[in-house]
N, C-alpha and C positions, 0 to 999 in steps of 0.2 A: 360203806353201805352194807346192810346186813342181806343176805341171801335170802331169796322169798322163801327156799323149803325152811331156812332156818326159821324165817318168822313164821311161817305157817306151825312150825313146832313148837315154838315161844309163844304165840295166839291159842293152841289146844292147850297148853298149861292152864288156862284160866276157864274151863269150862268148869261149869256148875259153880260160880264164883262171880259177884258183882262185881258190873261194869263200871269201874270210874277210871280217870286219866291215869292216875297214880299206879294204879296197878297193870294199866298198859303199858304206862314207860318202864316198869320193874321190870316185868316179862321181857318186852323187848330188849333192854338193853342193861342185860345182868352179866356180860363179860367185863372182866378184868379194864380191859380197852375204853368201854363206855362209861366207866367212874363218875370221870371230866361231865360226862352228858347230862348221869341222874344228878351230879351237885349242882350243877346250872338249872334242871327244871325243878330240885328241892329249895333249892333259893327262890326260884319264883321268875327267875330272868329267862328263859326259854321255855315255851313246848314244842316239844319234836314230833308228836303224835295228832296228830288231829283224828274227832269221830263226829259222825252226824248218824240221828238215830232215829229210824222209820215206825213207825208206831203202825200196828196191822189194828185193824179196828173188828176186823171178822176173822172165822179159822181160814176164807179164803187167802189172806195176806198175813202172813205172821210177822209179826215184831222180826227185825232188824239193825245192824249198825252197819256200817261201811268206815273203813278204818282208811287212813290216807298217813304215810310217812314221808316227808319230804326228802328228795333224793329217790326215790323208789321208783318205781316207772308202777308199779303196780296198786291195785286198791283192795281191800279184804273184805269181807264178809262174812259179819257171823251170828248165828241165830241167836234169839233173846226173848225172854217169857217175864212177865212181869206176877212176883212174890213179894207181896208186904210192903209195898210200895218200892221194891231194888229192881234193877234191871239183872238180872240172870242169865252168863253165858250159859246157852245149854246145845250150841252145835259145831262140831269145826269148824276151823277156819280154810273158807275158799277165796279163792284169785276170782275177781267179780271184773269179767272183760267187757262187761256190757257198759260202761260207764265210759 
């Protein structure tokens, strides 16, 4: 299991950078050790990452994903601005307790 400061530092890698799975599982798991991981979800035989993505319709609620890794006890959050039709990391990544 990866450390949450760790992921929290692997999730701020991708700011200013579209959201898609792909590039979450790079981020996450670019150690040596997780090789084994990305060749299972580049085959297509696993995802380790799951995201669900909150769509703010006014500046009172802004776009959102909630990031969920299995093993993790914890869940992520991180802000998202839609450009040309991409989703757009544009905030840190926080520990979302309220979940």
């Amino acid at each position: 299991m990866i450390k949450k400061t760790d992921v929290i530092e692997r999730l701020n890698t991708l700011i200013g950078q579209e959201l898609t799975s792909q590039g979450l599982h790079e981020a996450l798991f670019c150690e040596e050790k997780h090789k084994k991981i990305l060749r299972r979800f580049n085959a297509g035989t696993y995802t380790y990452v799951q995201y669900k993505i909150q769509i703010g319709n006014n500046s009172d609620l802004p776009s959102y994903v909630d990031i969920t890794i299995p093993g993790n006890p914890y869940k992520y959050r991180l802000g998202l601005e839609e450009r040309d039709g991409q989703m757009i990391i544009h905030s840190e990544a926080r520990i979302n307790y309220s979940i």
